[in-house]
C-alpha positions as CSV (number, residue, x, y, z in Angstrom):
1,X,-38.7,-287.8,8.5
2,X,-40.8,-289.9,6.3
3,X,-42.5,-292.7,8.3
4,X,-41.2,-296.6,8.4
5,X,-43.1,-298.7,6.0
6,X,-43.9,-302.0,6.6
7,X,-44.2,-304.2,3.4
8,X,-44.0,-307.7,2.3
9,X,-41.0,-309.4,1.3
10,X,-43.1,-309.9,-2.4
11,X,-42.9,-306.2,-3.0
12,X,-39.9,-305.0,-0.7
13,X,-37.6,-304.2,-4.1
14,X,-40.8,-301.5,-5.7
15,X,-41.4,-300.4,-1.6
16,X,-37.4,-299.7,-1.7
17,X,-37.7,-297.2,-4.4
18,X,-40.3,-295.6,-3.4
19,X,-38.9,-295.2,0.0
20,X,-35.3,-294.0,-1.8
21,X,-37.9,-291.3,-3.9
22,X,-39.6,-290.1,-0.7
23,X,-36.0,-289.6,0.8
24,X,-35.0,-287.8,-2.1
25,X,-37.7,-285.4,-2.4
26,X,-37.6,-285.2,1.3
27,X,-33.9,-284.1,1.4
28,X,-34.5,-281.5,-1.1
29,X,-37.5,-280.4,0.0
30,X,-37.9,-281.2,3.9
31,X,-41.5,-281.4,5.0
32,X,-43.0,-281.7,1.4
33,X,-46.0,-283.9,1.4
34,X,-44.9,-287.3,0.1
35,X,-48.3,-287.3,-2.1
36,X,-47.2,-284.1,-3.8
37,X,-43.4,-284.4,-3.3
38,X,-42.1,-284.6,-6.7
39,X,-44.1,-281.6,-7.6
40,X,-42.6,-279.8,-5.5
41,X,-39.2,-280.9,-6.1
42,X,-39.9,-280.5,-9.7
43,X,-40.1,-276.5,-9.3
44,X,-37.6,-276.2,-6.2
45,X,-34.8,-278.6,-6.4
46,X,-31.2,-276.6,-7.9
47,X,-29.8,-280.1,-8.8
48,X,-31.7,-281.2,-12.1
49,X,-29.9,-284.4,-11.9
50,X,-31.4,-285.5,-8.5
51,X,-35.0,-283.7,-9.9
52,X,-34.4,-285.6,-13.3
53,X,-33.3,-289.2,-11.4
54,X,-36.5,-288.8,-9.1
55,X,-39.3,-288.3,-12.5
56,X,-37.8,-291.2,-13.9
57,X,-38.0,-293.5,-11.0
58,X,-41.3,-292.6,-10.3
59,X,-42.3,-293.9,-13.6
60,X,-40.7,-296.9,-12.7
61,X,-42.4,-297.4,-9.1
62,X,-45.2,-296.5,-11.4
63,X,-44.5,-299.7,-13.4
64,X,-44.3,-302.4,-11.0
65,X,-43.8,-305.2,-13.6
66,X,-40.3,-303.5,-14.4
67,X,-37.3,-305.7,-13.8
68,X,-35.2,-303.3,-12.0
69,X,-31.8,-305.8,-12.6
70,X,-28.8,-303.9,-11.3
71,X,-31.0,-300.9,-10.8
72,X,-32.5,-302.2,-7.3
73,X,-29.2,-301.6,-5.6
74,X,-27.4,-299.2,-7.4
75,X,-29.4,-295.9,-8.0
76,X,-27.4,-294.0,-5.5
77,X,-24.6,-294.4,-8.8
78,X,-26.5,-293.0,-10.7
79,X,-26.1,-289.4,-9.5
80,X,-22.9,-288.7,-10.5
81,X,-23.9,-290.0,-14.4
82,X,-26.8,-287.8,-14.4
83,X,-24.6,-284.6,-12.9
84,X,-22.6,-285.3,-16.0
85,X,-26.1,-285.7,-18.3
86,X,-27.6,-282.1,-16.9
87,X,-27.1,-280.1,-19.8
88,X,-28.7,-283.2,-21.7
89,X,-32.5,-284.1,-21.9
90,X,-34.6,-286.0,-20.1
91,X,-35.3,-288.9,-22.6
92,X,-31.4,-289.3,-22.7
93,X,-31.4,-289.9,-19.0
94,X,-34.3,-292.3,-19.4
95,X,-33.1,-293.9,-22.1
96,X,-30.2,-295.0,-19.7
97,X,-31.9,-296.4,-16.9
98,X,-34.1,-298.3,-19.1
99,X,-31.4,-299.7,-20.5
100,X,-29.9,-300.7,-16.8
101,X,-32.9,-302.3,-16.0
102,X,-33.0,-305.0,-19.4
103,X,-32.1,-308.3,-18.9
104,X,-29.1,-309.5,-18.8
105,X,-28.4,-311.0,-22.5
106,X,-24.4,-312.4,-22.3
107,X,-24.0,-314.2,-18.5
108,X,-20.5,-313.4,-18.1
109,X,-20.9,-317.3,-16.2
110,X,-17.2,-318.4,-16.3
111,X,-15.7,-320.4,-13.2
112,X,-12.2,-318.9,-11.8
113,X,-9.2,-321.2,-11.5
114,X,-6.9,-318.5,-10.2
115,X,-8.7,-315.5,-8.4
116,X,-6.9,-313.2,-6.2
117,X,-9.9,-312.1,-4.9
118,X,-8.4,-310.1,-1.6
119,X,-5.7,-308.0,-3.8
120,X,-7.6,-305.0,-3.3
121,X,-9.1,-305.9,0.6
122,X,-5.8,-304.5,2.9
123,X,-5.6,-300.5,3.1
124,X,-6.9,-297.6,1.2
125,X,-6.2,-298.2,-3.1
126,X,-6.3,-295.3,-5.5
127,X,-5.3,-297.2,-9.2
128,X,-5.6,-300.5,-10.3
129,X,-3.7,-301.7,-12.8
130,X,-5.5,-304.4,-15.1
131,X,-3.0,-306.5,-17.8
132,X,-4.6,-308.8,-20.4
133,X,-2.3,-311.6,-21.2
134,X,-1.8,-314.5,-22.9
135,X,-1.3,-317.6,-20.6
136,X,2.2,-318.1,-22.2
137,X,3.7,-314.5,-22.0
138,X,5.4,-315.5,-19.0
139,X,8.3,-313.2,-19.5
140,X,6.5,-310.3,-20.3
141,X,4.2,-310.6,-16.7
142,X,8.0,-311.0,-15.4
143,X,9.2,-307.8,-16.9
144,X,6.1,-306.0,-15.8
145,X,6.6,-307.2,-12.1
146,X,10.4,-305.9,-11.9
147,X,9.9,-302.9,-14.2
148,X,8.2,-299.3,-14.1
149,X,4.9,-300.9,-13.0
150,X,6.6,-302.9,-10.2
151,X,8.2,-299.6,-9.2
152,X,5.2,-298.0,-9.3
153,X,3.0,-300.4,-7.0
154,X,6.0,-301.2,-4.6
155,X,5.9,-297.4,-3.7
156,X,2.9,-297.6,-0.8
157,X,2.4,-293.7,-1.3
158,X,0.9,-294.8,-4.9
159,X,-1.7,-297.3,-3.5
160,X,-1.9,-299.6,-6.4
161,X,-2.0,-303.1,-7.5
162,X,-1.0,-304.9,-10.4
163,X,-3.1,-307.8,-11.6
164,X,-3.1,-310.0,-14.9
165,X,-6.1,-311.5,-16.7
166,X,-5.8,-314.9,-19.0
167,X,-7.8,-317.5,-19.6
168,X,-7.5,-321.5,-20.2
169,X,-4.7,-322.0,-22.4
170,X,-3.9,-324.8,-24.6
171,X,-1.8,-327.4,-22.6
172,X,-2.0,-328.4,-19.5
173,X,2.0,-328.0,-19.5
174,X,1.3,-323.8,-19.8
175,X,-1.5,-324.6,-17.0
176,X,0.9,-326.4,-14.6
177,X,3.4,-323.2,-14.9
178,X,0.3,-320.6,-14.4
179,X,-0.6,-322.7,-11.1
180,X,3.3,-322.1,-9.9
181,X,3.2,-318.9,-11.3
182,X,0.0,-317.6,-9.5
183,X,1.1,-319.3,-6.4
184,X,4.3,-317.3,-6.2
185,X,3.0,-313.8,-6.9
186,X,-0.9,-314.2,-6.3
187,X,-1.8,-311.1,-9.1
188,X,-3.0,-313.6,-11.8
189,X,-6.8,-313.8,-12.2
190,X,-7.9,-316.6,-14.9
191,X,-11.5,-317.7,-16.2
192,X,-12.0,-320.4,-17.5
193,X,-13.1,-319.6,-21.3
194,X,-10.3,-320.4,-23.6
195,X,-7.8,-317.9,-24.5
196,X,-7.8,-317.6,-28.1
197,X,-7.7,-314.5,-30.1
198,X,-11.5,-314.7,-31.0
199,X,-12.5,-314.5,-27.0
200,X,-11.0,-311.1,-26.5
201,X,-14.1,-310.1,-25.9
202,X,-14.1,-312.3,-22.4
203,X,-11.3,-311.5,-21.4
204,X,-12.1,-307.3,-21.8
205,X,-15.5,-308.4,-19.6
206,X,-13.4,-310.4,-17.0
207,X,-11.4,-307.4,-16.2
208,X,-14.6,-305.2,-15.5
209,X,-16.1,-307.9,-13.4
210,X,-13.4,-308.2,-11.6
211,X,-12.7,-304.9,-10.5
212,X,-16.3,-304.3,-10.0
213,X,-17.1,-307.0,-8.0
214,X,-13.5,-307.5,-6.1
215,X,-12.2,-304.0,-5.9
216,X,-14.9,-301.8,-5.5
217,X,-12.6,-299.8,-3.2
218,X,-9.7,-298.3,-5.6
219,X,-10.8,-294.7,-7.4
220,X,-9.3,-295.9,-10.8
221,X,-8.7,-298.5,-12.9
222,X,-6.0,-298.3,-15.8
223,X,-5.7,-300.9,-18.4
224,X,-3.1,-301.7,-20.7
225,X,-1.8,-304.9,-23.1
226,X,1.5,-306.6,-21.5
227,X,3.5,-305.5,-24.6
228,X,3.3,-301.9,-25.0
229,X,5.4,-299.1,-23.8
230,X,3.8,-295.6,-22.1
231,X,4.6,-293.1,-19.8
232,X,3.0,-294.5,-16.5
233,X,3.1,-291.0,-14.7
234,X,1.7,-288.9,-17.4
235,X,-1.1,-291.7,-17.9
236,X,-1.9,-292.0,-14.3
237,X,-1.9,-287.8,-14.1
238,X,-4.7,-287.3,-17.3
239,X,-7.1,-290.2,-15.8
240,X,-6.8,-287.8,-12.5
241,X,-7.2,-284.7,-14.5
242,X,-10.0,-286.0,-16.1
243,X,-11.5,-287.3,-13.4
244,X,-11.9,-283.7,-11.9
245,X,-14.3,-282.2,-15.2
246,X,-15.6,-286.1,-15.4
247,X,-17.3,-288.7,-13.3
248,X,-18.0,-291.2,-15.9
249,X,-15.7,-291.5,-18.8
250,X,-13.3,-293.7,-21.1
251,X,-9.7,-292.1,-21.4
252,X,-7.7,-293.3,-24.5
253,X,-6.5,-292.9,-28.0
254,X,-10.2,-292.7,-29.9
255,X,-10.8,-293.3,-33.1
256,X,-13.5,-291.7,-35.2
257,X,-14.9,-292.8,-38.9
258,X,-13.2,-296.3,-38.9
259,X,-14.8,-298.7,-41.2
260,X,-14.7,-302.7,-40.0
261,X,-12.4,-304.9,-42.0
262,X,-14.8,-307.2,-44.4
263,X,-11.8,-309.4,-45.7
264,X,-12.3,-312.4,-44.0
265,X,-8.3,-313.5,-44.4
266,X,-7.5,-310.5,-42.0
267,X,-7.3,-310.6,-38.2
268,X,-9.5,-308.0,-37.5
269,X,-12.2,-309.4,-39.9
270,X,-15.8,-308.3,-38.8
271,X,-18.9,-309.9,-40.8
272,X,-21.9,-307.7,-42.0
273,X,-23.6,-310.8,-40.0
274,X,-22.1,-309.1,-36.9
275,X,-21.9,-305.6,-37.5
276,X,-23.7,-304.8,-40.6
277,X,-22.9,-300.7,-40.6
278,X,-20.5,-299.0,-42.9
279,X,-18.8,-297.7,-40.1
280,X,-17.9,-298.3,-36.4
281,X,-18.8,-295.9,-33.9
282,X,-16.2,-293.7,-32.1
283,X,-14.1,-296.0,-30.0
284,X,-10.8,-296.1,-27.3
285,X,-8.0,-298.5,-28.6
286,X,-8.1,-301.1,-25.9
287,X,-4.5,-301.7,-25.9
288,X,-4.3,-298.5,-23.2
289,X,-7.5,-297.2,-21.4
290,X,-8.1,-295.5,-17.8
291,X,-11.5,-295.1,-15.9
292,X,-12.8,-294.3,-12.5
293,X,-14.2,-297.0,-10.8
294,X,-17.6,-296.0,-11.3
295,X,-17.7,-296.3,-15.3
296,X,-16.1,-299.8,-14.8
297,X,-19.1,-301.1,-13.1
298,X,-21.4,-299.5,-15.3
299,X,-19.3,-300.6,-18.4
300,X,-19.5,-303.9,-17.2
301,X,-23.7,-303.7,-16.8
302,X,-23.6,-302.8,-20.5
303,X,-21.8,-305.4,-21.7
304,X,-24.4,-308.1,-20.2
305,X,-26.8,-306.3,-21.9
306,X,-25.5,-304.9,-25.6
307,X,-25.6,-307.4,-28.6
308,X,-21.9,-308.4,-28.2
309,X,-18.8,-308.3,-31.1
310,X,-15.4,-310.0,-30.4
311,X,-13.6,-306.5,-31.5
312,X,-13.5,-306.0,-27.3
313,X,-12.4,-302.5,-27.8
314,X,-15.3,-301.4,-30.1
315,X,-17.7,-303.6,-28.3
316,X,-16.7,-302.2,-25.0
317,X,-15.7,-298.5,-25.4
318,X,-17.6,-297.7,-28.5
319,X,-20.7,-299.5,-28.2
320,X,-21.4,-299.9,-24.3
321,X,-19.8,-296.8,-23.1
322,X,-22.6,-294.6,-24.8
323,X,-25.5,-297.0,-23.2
324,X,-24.2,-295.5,-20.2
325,X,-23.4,-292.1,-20.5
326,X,-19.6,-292.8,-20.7
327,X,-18.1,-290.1,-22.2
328,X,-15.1,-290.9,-24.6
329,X,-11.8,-288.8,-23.9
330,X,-8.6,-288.8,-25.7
331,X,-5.4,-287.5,-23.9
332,X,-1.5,-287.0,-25.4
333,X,-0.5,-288.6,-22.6
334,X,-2.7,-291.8,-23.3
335,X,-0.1,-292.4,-26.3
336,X,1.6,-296.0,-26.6
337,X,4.2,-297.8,-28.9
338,X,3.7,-301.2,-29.6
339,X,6.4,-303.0,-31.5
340,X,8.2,-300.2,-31.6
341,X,5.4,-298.4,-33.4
342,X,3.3,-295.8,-31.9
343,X,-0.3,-296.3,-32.4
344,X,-2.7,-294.1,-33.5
């Protein structure tokens, strides 16, 4: 086994790294000299994700001004992204852990003033359910509790939760009803940015910090708008089925070769300040998307560190997913009607 070493608390992040990279070749290769370790694991490791994770941390030990960020705790996550990655290069795989290791550009820094933050603590969780809503949509929150979701969550065997994300609404009359509201069930989680139609984008981040940092636990997370209707056991089977070819991925309705709306009367107006290209890049309609809990988190990494638009759909699933190696999935069953409409 590789030796204890000693080190001061100034360089115990880079001595953690190196010590992770010596286990690694070590596990691989056991009895390998650490001095020529990654040589040798270079030519005898089957697994060219660990071999490809351990070149590219070297260079990083190797580079000890690097601000590891998220990295320093979290590179045992990164196996199951680069398992995915194999067939891809090495600069691809790079090119996401540089990106991990940026600084943070767009502090999620909002205060709760509702936070349910031991939903997810009592038992063993497979799917958590994630509903933005507006502050005022009491009834629909109501309908959800008593109706196919309710069902779904009250039934043990499906180990899942049903939580609803808002933020600071108008009135303090709409606040005094959330407080009563969030006492009675305790599944509302609000931030304190307010809820307007142009902070979408907050609310989208709020549900990834959440589950990341609060329910680290559950194997899935599926979100969905509080006024569309889907098939909640078809959904719930393709995120599993795609779970078992995918570690990392997005699951929705995509979209590919959309152009952003420049007509600045329209909702979904996008300036060329904000998104100068012709086109947006392939993207999941937010109003119904399904993840493992290990894209969340990474999902939620990118979005502190990608140059942010309020289009929380494209921002999120077409614009951070790929900083990650997210791969974007679209699934018949991931099919919703909103307003009676289907969308496409």
């Amino acid at each position: 086994m590789p030796k204890y070493i000693a080190v001061s608390r100034r360089n115990k992040l880079l001595a953690g790294l190196t010590l992770l990279l010596v286990c690694v070749v070590w596990y691989v290769y056991p009895g390998s000299d650490p001095d020529s370790g990654l040589q040798i694991l270079q030519i005898q490791s089957r697994s060219p994700s660990r071999r490809d994770l351990a070149v590219i941390l070297n260079h990083f030990i190797k580079d000890s001004g690097k601000n590891f960020g998220f990295l320093g705790d979290n590179v045992d996550k990164l196996f199951p992204v680069f398992e995915q990655l194999d067939n891809d290069t090495l600069v691809v795989k790079q090119t996401i852990v540089s990106f991990l290791a940026q600084p943070i550009i767009n502090d999620h820094a909002f205060t709760y003033l509702h936070n349910p933050h031991r939903a997810c603590a009592s038992g063993d969780l497979d799917i958590l359910f994630v509903i933005p809503s507006s502050p005022d949509n009491f009834e629909k929150r109501s309908i959800l509790r008593t109706g196919n979701y309710g069902e779904y969550v009250q039934n043990v065997e499906n180990k899942a939760k049903l939580l609803f994300f808002i933020g600071k609404p108008s009135t303090m009359e709409i606040q005094n009803k959330i407080d009563t509201e969030s006492n009675t069930y305790n599944d509302i989680v609000q931030e304190s940015f307010d809820d307007i139609y142009k902070n979408i984008r907050y609310k989208a981040v709020s549900m990834l910090k959440w589950a990341s940092t609060f329910c680290q636990q559950t194997s899935y997370v599926i979100r969905n708008d509080d006024d569309i209707q889907v098939d909640l056991s078809a959904v719930v089977k393709a995120v599993k089925q795609s779970h078992s070819k995918y570690a990392n991925f997005v699951l929705g309705r995509v979209r590919l070769n959309d152009v952003p709306c420049r007509n600045a009367s329209a909702k979904p107006y996008l300036s060329k300040e904000d998104y100068p290209d012709a086109h947006l890049p392939p993207f999941a309609l937010g109003g119904l998307l399904g993840y493992p809990i290990l894209t969340v988190e990474l999902l939620y990494q990118a979005a502190l560190r990608v140059k942010p638009i309020w289009l929380d759909d494209v921002f999120i699933t077409g614009m951070c997913a790929p900083k990650v190696g997210a791969k974007l999935l679209s699934d018949p069953a991931m099919l919703f009607t909103h307003n009676g409409k289907i969308a496409e």
